[in-house]
C-alpha positions in Angstrom: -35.6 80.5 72.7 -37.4 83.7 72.3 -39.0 84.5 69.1 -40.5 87.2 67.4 -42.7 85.7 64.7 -43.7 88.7 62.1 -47.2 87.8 60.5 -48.1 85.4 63.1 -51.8 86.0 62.4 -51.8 85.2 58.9 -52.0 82.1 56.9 -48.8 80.6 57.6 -48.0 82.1 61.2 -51.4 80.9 62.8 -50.1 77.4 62.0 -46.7 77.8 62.9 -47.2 79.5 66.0 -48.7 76.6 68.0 -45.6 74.5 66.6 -43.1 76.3 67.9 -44.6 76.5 71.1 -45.4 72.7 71.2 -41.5 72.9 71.1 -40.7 74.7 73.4 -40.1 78.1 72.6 -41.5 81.3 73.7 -43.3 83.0 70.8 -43.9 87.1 70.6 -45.9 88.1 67.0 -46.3 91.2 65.3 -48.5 91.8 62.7 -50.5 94.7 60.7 -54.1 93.0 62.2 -55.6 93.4 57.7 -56.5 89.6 57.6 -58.0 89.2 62.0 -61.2 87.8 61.8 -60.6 86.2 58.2 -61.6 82.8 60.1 -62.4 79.3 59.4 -63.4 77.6 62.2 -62.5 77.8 65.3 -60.1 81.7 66.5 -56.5 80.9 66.7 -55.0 80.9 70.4 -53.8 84.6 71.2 -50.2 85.1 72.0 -48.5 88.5 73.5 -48.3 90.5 70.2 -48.3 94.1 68.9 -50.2 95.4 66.3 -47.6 97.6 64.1 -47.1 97.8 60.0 -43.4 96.2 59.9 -43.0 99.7 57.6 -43.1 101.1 61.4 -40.9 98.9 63.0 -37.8 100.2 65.3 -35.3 98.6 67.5 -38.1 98.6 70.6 -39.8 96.0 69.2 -37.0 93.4 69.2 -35.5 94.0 72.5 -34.8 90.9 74.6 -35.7 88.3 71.1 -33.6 85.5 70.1 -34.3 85.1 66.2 -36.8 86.7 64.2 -38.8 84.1 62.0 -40.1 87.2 59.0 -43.3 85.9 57.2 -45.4 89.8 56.5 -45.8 90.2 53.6 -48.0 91.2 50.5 -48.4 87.7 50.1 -49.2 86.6 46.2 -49.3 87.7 42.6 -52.8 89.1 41.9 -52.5 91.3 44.9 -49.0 91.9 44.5 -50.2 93.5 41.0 -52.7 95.3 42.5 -50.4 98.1 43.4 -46.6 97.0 42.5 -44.5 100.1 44.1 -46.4 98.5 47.1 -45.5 95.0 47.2 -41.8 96.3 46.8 -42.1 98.9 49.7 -43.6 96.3 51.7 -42.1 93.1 51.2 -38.2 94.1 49.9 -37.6 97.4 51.6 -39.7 97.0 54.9 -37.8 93.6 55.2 -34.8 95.3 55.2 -36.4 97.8 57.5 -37.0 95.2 60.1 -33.8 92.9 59.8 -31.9 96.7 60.3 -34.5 97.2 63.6 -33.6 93.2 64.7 -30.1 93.5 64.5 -29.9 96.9 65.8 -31.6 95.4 68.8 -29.6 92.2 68.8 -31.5 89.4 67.2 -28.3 86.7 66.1 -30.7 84.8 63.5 -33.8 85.9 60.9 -35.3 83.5 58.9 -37.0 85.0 56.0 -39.7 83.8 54.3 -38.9 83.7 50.4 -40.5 82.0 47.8 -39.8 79.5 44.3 -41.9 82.6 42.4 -38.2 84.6 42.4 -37.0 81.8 40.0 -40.2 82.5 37.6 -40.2 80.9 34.2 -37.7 78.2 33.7 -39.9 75.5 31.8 -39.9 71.7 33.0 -36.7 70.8 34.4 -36.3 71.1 38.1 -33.8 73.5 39.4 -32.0 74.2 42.8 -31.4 76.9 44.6 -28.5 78.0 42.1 -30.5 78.9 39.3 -31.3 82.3 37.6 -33.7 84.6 38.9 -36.6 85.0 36.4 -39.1 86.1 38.0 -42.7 87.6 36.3 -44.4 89.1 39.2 -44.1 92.3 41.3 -43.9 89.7 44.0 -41.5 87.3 42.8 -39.3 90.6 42.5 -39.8 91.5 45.4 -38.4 88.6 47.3 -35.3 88.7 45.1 -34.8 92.4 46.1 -35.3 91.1 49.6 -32.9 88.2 49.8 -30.2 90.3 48.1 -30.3 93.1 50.9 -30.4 90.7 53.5 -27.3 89.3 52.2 -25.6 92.2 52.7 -26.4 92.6 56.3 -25.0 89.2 57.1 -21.9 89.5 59.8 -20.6 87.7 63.0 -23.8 89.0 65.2 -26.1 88.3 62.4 -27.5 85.1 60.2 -29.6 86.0 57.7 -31.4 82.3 56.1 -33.5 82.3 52.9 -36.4 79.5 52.8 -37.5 79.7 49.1 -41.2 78.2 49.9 -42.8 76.3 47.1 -46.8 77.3 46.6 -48.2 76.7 49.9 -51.5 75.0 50.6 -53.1 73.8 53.4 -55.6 74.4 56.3 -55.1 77.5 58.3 -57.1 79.7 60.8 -56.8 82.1 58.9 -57.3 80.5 55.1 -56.6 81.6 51.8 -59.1 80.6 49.0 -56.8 82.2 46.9 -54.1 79.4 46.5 -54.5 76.9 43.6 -55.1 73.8 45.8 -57.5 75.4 48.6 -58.8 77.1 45.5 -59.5 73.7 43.4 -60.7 72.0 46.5 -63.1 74.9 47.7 -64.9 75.4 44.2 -65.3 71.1 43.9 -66.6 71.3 47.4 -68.9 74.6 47.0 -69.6 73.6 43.1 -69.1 70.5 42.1 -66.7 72.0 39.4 -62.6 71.4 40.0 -62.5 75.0 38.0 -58.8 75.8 36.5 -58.6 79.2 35.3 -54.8 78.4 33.2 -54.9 75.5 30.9 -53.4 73.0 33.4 -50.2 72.6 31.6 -47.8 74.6 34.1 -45.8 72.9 36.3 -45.6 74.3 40.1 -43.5 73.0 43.1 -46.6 72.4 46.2 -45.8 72.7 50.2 -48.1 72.4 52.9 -47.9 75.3 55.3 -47.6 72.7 58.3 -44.0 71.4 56.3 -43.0 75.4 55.4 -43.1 76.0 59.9 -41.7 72.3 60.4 -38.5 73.8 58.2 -38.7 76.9 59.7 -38.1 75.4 63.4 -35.3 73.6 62.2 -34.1 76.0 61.2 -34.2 77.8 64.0 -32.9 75.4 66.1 -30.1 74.7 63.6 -26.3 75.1 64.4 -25.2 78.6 63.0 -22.2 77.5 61.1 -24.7 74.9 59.3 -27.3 77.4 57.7 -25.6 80.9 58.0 -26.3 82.9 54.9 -28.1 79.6 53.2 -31.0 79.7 50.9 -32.7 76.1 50.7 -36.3 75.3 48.5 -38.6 74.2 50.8 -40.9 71.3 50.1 -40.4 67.6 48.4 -39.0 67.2 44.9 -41.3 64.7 44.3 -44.4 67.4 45.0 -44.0 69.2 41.8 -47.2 68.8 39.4 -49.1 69.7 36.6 -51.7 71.8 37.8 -54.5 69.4 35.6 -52.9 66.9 37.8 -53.8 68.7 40.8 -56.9 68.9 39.9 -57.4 65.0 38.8 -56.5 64.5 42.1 -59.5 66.9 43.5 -61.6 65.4 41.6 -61.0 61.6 42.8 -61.4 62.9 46.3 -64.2 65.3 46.0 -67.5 62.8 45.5 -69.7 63.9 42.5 -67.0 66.6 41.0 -65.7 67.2 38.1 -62.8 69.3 36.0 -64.0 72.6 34.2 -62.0 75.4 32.6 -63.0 78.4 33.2 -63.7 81.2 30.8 -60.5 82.4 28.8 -58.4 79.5 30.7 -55.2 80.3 28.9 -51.7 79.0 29.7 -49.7 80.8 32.4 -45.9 82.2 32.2 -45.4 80.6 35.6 -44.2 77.3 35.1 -41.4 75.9 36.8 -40.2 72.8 38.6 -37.9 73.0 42.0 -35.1 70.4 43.4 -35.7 70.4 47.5 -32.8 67.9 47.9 -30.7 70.2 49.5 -32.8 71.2 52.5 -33.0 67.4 52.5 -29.2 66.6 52.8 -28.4 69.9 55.3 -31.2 68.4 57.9 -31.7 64.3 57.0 -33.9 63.9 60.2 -36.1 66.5 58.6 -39.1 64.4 56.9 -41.7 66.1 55.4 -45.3 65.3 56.8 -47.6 66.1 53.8 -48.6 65.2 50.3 -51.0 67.0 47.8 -53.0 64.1 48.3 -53.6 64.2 52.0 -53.8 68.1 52.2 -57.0 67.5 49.8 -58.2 65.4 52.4 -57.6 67.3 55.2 -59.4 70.5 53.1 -62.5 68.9 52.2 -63.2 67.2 55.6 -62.2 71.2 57.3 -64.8 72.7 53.9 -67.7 69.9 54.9 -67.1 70.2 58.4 -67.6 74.3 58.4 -70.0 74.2 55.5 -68.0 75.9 53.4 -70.0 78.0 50.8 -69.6 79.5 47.2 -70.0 83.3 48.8 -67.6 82.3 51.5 -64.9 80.8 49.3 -64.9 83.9 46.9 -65.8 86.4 49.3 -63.5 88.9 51.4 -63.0 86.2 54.4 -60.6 84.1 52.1 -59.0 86.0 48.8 -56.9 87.9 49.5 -57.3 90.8 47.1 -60.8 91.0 47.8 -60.5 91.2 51.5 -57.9 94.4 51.0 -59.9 96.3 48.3 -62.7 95.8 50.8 -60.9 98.2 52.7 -60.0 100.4 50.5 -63.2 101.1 49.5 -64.7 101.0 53.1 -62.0 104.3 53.6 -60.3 102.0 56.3 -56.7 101.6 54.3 -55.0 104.2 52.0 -53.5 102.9 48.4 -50.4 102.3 50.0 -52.1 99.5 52.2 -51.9 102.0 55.3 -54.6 101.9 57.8 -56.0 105.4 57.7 -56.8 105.2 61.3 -53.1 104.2 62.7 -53.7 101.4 65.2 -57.1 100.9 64.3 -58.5 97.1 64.1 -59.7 95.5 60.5 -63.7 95.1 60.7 -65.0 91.3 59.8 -64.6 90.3 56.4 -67.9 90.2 54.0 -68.3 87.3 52.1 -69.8 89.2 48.9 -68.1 89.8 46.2 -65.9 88.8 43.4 -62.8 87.0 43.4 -59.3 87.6 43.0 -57.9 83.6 43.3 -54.6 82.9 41.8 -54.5 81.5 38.5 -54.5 77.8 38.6 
């Protein structure tokens, strides 16, 4: 199969890239370029790809593609607040923009990248993929403008399929220090503080980025008639936790750290538990591969390995919101996230610099 993977050099794509081609399938990417050379160890292998905003996308770009696996995005709360008109622009109506361009150019299936954060605050019962929308962010919004939209373009020549990720974690290429585990696990390694910056009390459904591109494949692969129009929560219902539990178990894997609130550490309107049974019963071979547990593991042998530091974990090279207002003050993107040179390349990412990590 042919497939045109948007954001295949970001955090999630530079993993599931090299997993779709193990099986088998012939992989195109797209991507804006704002996060190349945001590296941790060794450069991801290059595939044929454009360099486009998916704002810019037309039919041209899909010609001759099978199914469309859409992960672009603005890609978390803090940055998603940075500039909300934004986030929506980018990740509900230039979705829309490039399932219109896909389908134009004859894509049957697109598998879009959603997330739990649309169902917001719902307290400490889990809930599937029938609950209310709640969600407190310009990003969470966003992906509930996005799903709805794509609903609507849903016909005979065209499957739209919702994957409602849990919080992702994990080692990438291309790493974020600005997700609550990686973030726990970088500041024990760098600090020997597990620093929370909420009071630990929220709950949060957890998914390793190597289980969020094992679903995406099936799906993928998957019989049309089985996940047409579907919206599934990806990861385990057993990987929902406490955040001060994710952080116990930082701490019993991280020699010589210890848990530390930081300053103002208050409690966080994000809280919510999800119910991934149903992904579970649509695909029983599916098996997810990774605990919270083992992705600490695999972190801090990949952070002692690359000798991870303070400045690198907080720096532009891994948060997210530091590495864009780097280039917004550099001149080299506009406040709409444009590049103000179209086509131009994103310099190297400083490692100066405060950060913007998500609230854990």
């Amino acid at each position: 199969m042919r497939i045109l993977v948007t954001g295949h050099d970001g955090y999630i794509g530079t993993r599931l890239v090299p997993l779709f081609q193990q099986a088998g399938h012939e992989i195109l990417g797209l991507d804006s370029g704002l996060f190349t050379d945001c590296t941790i160890g060794a450069e991801p292998a290059s595939i044929p790809a454009v360099r486009v905003d998916i704002r810019d996308v037309t039919p041209d770009h899909f010609e001759g593609v099978d199914a469309v696996v859409h992960l672009a995005a603005i890609s978390n709360d803090p940055l998603g607040n940075l500039n909300p008109q934004t986030t929506y622009d980018i990740n509900a109506h230039a979705t829309i923009g490039v399932a219109r361009a896909a389908k134009a150019a004859g894509v049957s299936r697109f598998v879009f990248s959603s997330s739990c954060s649309l169902y917001g605050a719902h307290g400490d019962a889990p809930i599937a993929e029938n609950a209310e929308f709640l969600p407190v962010t310009p990003y969470g919004e966003s992906k509930v403008m996005a799903e709805k939209e794509l609903a609507e373009l849903a016909g005979d020549d065209f499957s739209p399929v919702f994957l409602r990720n849990a919080t992702a974690y994990g080692l990438s290429p291309r790493l974020r220090g600005d997700l609550v585990v990686n973030n726990l696990t970088g500041y024990a390694v760098t600090t020997g503080k597990v620093q929370m910056k909420s009071d630990g009390t929220p709950w949060r459904p957890l998914v390793h980025i190597e289980d969020i591109a094992r679903a995406m494949l099936a799906v993928v692969e998957a019989p049309r008639d089985l996940i047409h129009l579907q919206a599934y929560n990806i990861g385990r219902t057993s990987e929902n936790y406490q955040i001060r539990d994710v952080a116990k178990i930082v701490e019993e894997i991280v020699p010589n750290s210890r848990i530390t609130f930081a300053e103002g550490a208050s409690p966080d309107k994000r809280n919510y538990r999800v119910d991934c049974d149903r992904f579970a019963e649509t695909f029983p071979s599916f098996q997810p591969v990774w605990t919270v547990r083992k992705g600490v593991e695999e972190l801090y042998a990949a952070f002692l390995a690359t000798e991870l530091s303070y400045d690198d974990l907080i720096g532009a090279r891994f948060q997210r919101i530091r590495r864009i207002q780097e280039l917004i003050d550099q001149g080299l993107l506009d406040d709409t996230l444009r590049f103000t040179s179209p086509g131009s390349a994103a310099p190297a990412a400083t490692t100066a610099g405060a950060a913007g990590a998500d609230r854990s």
